[in-house]
C-alpha positions as CSV (number, residue, x, y, z in Angstrom):
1,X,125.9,100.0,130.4
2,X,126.3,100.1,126.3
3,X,128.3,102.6,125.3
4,X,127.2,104.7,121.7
5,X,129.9,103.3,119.8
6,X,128.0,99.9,120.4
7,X,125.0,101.3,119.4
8,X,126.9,102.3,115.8
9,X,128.9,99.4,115.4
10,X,125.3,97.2,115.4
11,X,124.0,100.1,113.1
12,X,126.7,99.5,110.6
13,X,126.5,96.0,110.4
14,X,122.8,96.3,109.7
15,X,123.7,98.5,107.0
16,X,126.8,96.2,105.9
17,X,124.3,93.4,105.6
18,X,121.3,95.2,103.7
19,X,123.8,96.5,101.4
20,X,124.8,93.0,100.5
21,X,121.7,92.1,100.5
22,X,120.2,94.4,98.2
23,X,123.6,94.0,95.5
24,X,123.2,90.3,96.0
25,X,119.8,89.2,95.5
26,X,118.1,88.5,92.2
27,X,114.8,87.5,94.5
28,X,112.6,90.8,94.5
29,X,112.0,89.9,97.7
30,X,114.8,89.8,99.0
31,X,115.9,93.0,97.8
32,X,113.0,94.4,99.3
33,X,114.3,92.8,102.5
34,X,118.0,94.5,102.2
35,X,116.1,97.8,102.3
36,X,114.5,97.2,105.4
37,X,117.9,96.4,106.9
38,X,119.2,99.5,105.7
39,X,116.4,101.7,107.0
40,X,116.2,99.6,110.1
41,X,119.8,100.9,110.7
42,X,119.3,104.1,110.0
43,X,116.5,104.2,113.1
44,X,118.6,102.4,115.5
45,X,121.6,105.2,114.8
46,X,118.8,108.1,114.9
47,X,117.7,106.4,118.8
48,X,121.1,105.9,119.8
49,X,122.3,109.5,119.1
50,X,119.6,110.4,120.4
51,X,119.6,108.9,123.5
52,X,122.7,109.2,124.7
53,X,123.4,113.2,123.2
54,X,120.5,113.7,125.1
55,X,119.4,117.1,123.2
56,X,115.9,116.7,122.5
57,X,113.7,113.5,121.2
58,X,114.2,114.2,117.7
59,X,115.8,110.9,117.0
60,X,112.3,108.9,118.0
61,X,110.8,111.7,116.0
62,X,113.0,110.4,112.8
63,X,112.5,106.5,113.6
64,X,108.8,106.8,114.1
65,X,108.9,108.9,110.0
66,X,111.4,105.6,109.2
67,X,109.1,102.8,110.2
68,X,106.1,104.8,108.6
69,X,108.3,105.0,105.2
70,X,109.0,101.2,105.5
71,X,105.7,100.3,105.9
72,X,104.3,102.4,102.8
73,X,107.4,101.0,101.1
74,X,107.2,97.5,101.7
75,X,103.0,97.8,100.5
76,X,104.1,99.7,97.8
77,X,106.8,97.4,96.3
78,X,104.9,94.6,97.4
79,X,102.0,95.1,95.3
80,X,104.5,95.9,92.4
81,X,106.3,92.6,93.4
82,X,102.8,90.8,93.0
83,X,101.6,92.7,89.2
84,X,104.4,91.8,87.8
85,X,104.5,88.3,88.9
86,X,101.3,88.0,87.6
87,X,102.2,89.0,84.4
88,X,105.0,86.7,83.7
89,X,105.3,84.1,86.4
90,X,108.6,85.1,87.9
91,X,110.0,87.4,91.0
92,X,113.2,88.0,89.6
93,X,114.5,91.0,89.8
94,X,117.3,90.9,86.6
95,X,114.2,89.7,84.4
96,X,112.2,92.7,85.2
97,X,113.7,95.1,82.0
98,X,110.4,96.1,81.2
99,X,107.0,96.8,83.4
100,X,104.8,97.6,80.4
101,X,102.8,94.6,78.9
């Protein structure tokens, strides 16, 4: 059987590696693709707790509002992502000082 602190080790290096991910990148994309790490590690800590403290399903409650946020987020920044690459031809993120034309 795995044991909670499995659970949280996993969960931190999911957040370990969106962290980097997100301070690394210069690919909007790819910064939108650290913050799905980091959220996805949030929900795996919220099921694990949950699971195994056995209180109530409040951690399933909190993943379900997660993946929910994540999708509106990733449609959100994705149709940012896509204006401004209209507008000057490029998805980098330390090129985009200014989002007014």
């Amino acid at each position: 059987m795995i044991s909670l602190q499995t659970y949280l080790i996993i969960g931190a290096i999911l957040l370990v590696l969106g962290i980097y991910t997100v301070v690394s990148r210069r690919n909007a994309v790819g910064i939108l693709m650290g913050v799905e790490l980091i959220l996805n590690s949030a929900g795996l800590n919220f099921v694990a707790v949950s699971r195994f403290v056995e209180l109530s399903i409040d951690g399933q409650v909190f993943t379900i509002f997660i993946i929910v946020l994540a999708a509106s987020e990733a449609a959100v920044a994705l149709g940012i992502i896509l204006s401004y690459f209209q507008t000057y031809a490029s998805v980098y993120a330390d090129r985009a000082d200014s989002l007014r034309r």
